[in-house]
LUMNUTOR-800542 format. One record per atom (N, C-alpha, C, O): atom name; x, y, z. Coordinates in steps of 0.1 Angstrom, whole numbers, plus 5000, padded with zeros to 4 digits. Layout:
<nodes>
NODE  atom     x     y     z
NODE    CA     X     Y     Z
...
</nodes>
This chain:
<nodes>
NODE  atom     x     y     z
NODE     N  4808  9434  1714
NODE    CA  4820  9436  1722
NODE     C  4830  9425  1719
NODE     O  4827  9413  1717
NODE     N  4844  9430  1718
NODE    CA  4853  9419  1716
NODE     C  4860  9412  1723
NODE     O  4871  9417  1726
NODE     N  4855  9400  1727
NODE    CA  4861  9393  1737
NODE     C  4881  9391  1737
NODE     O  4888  9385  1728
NODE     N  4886  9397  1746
NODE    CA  4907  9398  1745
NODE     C  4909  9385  1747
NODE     O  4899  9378  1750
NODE     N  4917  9381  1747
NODE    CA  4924  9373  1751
NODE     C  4931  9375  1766
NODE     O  4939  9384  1770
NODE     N  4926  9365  1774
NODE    CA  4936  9362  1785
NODE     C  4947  9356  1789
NODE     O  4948  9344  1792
NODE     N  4960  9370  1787
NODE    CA  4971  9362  1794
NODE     C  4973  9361  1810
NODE     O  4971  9370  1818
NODE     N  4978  9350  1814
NODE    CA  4978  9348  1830
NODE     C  4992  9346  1832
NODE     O  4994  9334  1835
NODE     N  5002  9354  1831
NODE    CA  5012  9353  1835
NODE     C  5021  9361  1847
NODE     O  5016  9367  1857
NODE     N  5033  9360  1845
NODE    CA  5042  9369  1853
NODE     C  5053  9375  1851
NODE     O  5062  9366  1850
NODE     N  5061  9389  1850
NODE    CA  5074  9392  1845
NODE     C  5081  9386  1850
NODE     O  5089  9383  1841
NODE     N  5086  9377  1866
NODE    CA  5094  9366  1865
NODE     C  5099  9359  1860
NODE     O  5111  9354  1862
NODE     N  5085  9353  1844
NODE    CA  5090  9340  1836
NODE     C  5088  9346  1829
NODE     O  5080  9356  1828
NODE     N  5103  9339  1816
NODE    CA  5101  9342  1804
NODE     C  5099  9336  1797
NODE     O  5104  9338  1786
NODE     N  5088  9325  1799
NODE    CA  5077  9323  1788
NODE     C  5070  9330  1790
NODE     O  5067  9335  1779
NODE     N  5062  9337  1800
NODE    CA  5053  9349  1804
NODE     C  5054  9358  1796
NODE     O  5044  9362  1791
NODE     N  5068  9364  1793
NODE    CA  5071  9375  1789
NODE     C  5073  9370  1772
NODE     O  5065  9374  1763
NODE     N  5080  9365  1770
NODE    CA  5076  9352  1752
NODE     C  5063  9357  1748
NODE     O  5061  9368  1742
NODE     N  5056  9348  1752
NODE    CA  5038  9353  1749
NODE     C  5035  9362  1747
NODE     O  5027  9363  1738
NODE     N  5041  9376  1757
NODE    CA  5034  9393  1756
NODE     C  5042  9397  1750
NODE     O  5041  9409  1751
NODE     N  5051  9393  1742
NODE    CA  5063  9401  1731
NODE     C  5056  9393  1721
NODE     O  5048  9400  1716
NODE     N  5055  9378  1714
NODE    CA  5044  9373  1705
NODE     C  5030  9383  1706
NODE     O  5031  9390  1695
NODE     N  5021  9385  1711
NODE    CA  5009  9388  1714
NODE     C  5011  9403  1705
NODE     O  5005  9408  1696
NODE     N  5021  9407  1714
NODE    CA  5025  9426  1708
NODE     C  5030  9424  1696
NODE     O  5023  9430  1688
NODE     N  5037  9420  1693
NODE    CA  5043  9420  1679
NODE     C  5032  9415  1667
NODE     O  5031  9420  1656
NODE     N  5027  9409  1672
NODE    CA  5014  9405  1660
NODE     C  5001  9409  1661
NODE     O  4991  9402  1656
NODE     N  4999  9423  1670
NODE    CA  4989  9432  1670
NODE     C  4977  9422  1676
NODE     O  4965  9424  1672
NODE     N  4980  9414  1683
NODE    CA  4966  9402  1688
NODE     C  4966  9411  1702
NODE     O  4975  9408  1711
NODE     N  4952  9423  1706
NODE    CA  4948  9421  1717
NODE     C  4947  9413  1729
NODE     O  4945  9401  1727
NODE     N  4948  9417  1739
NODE    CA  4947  9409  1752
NODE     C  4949  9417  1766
NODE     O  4955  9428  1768
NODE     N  4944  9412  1772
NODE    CA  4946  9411  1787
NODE     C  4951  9406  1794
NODE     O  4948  9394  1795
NODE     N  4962  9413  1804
NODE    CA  4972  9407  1811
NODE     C  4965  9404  1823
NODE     O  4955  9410  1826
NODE     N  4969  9397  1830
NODE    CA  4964  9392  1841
NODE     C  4979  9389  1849
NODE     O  4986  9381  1843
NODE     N  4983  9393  1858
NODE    CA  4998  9392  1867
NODE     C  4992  9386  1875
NODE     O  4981  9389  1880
NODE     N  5000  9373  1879
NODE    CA  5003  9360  1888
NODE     C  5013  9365  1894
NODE     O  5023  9370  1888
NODE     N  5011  9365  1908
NODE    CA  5024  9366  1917
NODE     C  5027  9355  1920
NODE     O  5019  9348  1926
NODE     N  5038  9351  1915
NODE    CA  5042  9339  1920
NODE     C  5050  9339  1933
NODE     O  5050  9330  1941
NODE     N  5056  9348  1934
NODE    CA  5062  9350  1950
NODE     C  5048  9350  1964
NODE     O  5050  9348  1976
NODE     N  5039  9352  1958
NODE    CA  5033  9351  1969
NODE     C  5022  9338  1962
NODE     O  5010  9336  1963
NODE     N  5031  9332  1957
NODE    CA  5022  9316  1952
NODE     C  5007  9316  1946
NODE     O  4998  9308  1949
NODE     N  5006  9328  1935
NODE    CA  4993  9326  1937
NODE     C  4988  9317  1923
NODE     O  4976  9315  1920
NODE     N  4997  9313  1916
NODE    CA  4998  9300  1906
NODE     C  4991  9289  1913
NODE     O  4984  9282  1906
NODE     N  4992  9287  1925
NODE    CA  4988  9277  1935
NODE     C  4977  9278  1942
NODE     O  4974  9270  1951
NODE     N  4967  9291  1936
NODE    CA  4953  9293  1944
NODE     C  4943  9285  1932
NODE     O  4944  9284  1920
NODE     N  4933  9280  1943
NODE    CA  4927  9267  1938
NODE     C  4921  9276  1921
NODE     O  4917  9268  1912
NODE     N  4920  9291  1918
NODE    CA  4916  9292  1914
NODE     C  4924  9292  1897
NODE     O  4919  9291  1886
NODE     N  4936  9295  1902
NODE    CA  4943  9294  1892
NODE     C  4946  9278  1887
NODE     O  4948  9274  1876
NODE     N  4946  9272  1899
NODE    CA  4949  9258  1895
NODE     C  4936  9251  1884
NODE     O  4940  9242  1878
NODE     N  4923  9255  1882
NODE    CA  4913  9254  1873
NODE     C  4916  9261  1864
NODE     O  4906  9267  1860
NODE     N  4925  9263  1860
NODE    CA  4929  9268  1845
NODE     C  4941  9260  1843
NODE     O  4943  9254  1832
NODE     N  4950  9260  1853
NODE    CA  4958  9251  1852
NODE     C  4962  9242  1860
NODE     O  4972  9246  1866
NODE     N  4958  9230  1863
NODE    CA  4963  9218  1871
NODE     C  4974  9221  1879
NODE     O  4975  9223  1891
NODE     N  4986  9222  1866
NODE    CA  4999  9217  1869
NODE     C  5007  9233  1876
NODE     O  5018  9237  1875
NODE     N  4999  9236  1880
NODE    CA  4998  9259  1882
NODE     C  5015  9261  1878
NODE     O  5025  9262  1885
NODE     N  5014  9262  1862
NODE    CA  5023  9267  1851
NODE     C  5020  9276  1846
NODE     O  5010  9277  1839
NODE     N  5029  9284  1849
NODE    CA  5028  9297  1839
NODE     C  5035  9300  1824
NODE     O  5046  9295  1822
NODE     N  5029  9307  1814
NODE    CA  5018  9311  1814
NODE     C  5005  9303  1811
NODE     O  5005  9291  1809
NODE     N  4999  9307  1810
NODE    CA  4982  9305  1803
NODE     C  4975  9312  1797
NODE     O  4976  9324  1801
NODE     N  4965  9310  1787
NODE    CA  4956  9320  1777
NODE     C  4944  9314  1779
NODE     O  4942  9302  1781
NODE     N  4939  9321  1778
NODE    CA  4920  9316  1777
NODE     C  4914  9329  1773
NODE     O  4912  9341  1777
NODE     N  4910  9319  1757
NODE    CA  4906  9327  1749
NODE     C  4888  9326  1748
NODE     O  4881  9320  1740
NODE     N  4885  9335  1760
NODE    CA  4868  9328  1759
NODE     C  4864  9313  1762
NODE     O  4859  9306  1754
NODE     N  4866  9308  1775
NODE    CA  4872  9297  1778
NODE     C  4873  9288  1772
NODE     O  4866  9278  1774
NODE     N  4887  9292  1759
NODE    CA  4893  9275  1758
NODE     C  4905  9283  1763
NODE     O  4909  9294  1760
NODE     N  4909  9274  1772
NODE    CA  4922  9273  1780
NODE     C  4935  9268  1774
NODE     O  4938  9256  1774
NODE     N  4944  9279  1770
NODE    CA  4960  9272  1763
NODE     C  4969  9272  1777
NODE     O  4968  9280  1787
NODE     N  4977  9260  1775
NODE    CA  4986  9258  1782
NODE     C  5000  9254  1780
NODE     O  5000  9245  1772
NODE     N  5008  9256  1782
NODE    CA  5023  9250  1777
NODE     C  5024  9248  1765
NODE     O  5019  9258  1761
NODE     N  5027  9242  1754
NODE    CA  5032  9245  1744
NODE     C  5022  9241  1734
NODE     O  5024  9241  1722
NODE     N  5009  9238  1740
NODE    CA  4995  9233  1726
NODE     C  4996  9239  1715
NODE     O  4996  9230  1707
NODE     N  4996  9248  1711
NODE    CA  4993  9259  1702
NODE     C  5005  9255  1693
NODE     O  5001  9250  1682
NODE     N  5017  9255  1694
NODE    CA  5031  9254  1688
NODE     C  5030  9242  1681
NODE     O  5030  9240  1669
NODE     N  5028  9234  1691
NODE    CA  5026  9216  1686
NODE     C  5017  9214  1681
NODE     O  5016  9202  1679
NODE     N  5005  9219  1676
NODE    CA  4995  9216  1666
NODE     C  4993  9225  1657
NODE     O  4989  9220  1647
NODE     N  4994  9236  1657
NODE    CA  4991  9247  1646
NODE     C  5006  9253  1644
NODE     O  5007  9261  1635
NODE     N  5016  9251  1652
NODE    CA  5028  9261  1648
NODE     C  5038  9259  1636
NODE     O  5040  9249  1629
NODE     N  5043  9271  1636
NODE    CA  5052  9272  1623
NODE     C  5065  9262  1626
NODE     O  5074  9261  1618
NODE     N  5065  9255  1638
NODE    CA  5081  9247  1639
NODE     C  5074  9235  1636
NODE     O  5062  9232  1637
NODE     N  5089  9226  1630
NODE    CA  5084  9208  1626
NODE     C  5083  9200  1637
NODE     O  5082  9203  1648
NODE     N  5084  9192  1633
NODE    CA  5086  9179  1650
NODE     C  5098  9179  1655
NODE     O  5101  9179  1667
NODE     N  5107  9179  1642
NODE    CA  5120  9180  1645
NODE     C  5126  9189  1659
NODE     O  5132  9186  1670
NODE     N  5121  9205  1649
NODE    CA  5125  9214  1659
NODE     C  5119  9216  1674
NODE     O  5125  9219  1685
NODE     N  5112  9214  1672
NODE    CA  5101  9213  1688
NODE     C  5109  9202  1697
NODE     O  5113  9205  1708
NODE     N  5114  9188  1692
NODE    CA  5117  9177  1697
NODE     C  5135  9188  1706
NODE     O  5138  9189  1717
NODE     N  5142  9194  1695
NODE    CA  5152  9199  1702
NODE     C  5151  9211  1708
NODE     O  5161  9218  1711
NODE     N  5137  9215  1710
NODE    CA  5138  9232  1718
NODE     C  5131  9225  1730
NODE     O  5131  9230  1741
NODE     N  5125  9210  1728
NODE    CA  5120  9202  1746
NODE     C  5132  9200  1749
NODE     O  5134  9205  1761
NODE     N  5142  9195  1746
NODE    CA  5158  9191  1749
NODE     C  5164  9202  1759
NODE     O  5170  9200  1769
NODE     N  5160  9213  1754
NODE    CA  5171  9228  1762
NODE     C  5158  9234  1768
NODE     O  5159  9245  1773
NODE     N  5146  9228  1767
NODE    CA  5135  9241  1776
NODE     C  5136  9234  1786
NODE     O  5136  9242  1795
NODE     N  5138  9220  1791
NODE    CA  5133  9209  1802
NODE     C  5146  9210  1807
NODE     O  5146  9208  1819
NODE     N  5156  9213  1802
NODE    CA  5169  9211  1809
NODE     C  5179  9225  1815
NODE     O  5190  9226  1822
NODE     N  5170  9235  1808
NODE    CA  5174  9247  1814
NODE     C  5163  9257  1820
NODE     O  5167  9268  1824
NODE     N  5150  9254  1820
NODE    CA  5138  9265  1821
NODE     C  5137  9264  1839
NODE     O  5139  9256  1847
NODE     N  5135  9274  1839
NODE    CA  5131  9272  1857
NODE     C  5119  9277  1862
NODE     O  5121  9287  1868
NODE     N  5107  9274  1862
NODE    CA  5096  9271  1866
NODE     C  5091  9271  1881
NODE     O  5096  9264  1890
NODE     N  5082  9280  1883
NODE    CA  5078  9281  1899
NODE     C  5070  9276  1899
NODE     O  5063  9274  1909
</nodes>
């Protein structure tokens, strides 16, 4: 049996939505998992054991747990450079529950 990938997000954010347009476009299986964040549930102790900082989204791929931008910054196709100016406009315009 083939273990999916778990996404733990919400159509609220669009990094949530980033991820499941990535995920679909490159034919990588998974499982959605919807976080209500309106009713705080980013903030249930259980989600917070996946993620501390209860940020959405998250993957757990058979538990190893991705979080915020790991994946990009060590295996991705952008340089330092570019990462260094997409942290510039993500931190200063992203809005985060």
């Amino acid at each position: 049996m083939t273990v999916l990938l778990k996404l733990y997000g919400s159509l609220l954010s669009q990094p949530s939505r980033a991820v499941e347009l990535f995920l679909s476009i490159n034919k990588i299986p998974y499982q959605s998992i919807l976080i209500n964040v309106l009713k705080e549930d980013h903030k249930s102790d259980k989600f917070l054991k996946l993620n501390p900082f209860n940020k959405i989204p998250v993957i757990d791929d058979d538990g190893f747990v991705l979080k915020e931008r790991y994946v990009e910054e060590t295996n991705g196709r952008f340089g330092k450079q570019q990462l260094t100016i997409m942290s510039q406009y993500s931190s200063a315009n992203s809005v985060s529950p």
